[in-house]
C-alpha positions as CSV (number, residue, x, y, z in Angstrom):
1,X,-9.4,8.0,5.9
2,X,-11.3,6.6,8.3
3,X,-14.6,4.6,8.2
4,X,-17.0,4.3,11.7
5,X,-19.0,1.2,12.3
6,X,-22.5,1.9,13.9
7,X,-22.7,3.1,17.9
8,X,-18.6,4.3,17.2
9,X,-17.2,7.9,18.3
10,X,-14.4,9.4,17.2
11,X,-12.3,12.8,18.7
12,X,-9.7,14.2,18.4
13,X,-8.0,17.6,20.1
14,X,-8.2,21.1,17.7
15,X,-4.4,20.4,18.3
16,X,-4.9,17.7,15.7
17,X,-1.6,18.9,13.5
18,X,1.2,19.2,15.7
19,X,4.2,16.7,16.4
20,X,1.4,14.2,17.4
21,X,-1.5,13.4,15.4
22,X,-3.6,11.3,17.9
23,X,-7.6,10.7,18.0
24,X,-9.6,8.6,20.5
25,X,-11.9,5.7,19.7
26,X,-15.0,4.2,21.1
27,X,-16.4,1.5,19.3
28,X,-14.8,0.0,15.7
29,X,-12.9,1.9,13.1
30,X,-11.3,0.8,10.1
31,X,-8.1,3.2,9.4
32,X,-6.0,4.2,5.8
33,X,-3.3,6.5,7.3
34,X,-0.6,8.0,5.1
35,X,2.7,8.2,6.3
36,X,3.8,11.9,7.2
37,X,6.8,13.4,5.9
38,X,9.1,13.4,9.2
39,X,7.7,10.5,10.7
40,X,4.7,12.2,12.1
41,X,3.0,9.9,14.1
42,X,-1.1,9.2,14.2
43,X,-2.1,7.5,17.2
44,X,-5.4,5.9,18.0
45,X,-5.9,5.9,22.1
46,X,-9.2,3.9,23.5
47,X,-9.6,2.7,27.2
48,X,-7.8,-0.4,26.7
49,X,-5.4,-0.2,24.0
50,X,-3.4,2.2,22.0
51,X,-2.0,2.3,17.9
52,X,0.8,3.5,17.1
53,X,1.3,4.3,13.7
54,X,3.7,5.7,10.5
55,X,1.4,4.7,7.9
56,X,-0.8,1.9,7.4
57,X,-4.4,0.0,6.8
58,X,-6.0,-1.2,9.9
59,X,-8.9,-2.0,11.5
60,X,-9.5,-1.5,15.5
61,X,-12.6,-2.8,17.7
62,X,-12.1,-1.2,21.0
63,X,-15.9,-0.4,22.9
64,X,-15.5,1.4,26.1
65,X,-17.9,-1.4,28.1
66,X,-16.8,-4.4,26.0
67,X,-14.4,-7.3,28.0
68,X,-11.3,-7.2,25.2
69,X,-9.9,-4.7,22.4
70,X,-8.7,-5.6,19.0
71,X,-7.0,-4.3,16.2
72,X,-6.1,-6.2,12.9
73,X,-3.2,-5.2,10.8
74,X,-4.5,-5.7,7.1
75,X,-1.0,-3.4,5.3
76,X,1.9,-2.1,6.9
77,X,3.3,-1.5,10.8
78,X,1.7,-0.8,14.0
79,X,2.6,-1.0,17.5
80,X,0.0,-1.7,19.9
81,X,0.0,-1.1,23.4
82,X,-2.0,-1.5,26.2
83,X,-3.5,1.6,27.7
84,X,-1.6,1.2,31.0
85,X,1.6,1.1,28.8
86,X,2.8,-2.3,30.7
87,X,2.7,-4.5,27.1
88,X,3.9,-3.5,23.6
89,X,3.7,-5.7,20.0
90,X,4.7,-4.9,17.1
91,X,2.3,-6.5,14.4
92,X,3.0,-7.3,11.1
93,X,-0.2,-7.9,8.3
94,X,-2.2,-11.0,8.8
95,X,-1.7,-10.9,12.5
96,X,-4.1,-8.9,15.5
97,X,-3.4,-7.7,18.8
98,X,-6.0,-8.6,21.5
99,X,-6.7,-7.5,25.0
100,X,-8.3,-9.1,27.2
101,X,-9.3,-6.7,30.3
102,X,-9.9,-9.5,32.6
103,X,-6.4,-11.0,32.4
104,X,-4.9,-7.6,31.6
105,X,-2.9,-9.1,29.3
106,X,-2.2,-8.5,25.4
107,X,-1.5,-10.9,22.8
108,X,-0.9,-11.6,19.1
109,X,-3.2,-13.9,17.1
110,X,-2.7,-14.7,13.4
111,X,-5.9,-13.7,11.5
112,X,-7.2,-13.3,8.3
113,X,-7.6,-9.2,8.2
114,X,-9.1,-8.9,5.6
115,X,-12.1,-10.4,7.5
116,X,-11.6,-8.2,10.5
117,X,-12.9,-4.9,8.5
118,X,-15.2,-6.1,5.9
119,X,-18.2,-4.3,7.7
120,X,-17.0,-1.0,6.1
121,X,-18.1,-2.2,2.4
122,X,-21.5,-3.6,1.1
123,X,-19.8,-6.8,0.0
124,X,-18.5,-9.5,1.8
125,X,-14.7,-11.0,1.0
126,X,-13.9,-14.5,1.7
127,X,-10.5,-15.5,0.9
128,X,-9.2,-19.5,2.5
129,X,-11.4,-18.4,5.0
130,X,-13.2,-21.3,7.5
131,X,-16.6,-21.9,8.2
132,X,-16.1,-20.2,11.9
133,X,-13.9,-17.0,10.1
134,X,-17.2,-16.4,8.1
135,X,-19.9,-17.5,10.7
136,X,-17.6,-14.6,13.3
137,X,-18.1,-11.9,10.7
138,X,-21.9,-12.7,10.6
139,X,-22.2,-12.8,14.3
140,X,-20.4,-9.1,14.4
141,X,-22.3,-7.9,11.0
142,X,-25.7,-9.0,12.5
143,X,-25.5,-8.7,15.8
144,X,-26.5,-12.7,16.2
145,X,-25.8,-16.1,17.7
146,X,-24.8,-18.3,15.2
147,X,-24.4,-22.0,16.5
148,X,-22.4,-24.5,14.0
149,X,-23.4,-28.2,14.1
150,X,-20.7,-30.6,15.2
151,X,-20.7,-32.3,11.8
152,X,-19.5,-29.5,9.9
153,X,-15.7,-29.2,8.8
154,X,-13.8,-26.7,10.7
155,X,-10.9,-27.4,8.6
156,X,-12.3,-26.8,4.8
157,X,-11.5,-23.2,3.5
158,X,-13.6,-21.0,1.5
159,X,-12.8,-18.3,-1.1
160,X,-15.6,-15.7,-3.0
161,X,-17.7,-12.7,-2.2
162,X,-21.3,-12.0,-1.6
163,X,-23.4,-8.7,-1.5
164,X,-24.3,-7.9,1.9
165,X,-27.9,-8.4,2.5
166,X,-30.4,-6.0,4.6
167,X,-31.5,-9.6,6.3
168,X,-29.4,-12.5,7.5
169,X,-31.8,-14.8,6.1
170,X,-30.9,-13.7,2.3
171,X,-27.3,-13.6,3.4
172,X,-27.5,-17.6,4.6
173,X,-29.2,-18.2,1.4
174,X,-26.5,-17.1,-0.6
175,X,-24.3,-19.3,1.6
176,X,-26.3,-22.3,1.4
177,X,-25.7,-22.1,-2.4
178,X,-21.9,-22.2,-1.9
179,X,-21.0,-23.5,0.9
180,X,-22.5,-27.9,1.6
């Protein structure tokens, strides 16, 4: 299964069932892919990064004109690799692989990946996350600047769900009502 955030295309060959299951992304996707029997591999190509994967959840952020590539690992085991095939990582949930196309360089952040694909869903999970976790999913879900003051605490966790809104302002009430 796969879910498409807006702007995103997706292909893939009409030689879709042979040894190699691959597709190619532009834009954000969040994955469910069943293992095969015979370890069939799916792969997910983009132009800077490439999935490898047996069967797993994930969610991958990989635009054609954008500086880096991402993909969080929310169940299972992927390799990522960098398009030019100079760095491989293994990830393992809770952690996500980022390139950076400037430094040509891939590494491995831990993350809360949950977070990383709630755009696919009308509600918004929050689980220990921070003020800044939250406040980067806004940015991404709204397309928006979001500037934290310097007197708020970076270091105090949240947990809870709200309904995604058809305005940010509605959302940030919702927040205000939760969150000092």
């Amino acid at each position: 299964k796969v879910w498409l955030n807006k702007g995103t295309m997706l292909s893939y060959s009409d030689k879709f069932n042979s040894d190699e299951r691959k597709v190619y992304l532009n834009g954000e996707a969040y994955f469910e892919v069943t293992k095969q029997p015979g370890n069939k591999l799916f792969i997910v190509e983009s132009k800077m990064m490439n999935v490898i994967v047996k069967g797993t959840i994930f969610n991958m952020n990989s635009y054609s004109n954008g500086s880096t590539a991402e993909t969080s690992l929310i169940e299972g085991e992927v390799v990522v690799e960098s398009s030019d095939k100079d760095s491989r990582i293994m990830l393992l949930p809770g952690q996500k692989a980022v390139y950076d196309n400037f430094r040509e360089r891939l590494t491995v952040k831990e993350t809360n990946a949950n977070m990383d694909g709630v755009w696919r869903n009308d509600m918004l999970p929050f689980q220990n996350s921070s003020i800044k976790d939250i406040t980067d999913v806004l940015r991404k879900m709204y397309n928006v600047d979001i500037q934290l003051s310097d007197d708020i605490d970076l270091n105090t966790t949240y947990s809870g769900m709200i309904k995604k809104k058809d305005k940010l302002e509605d959302v940030m009430k919702a927040l205000k009502n939760s969150i000092p």
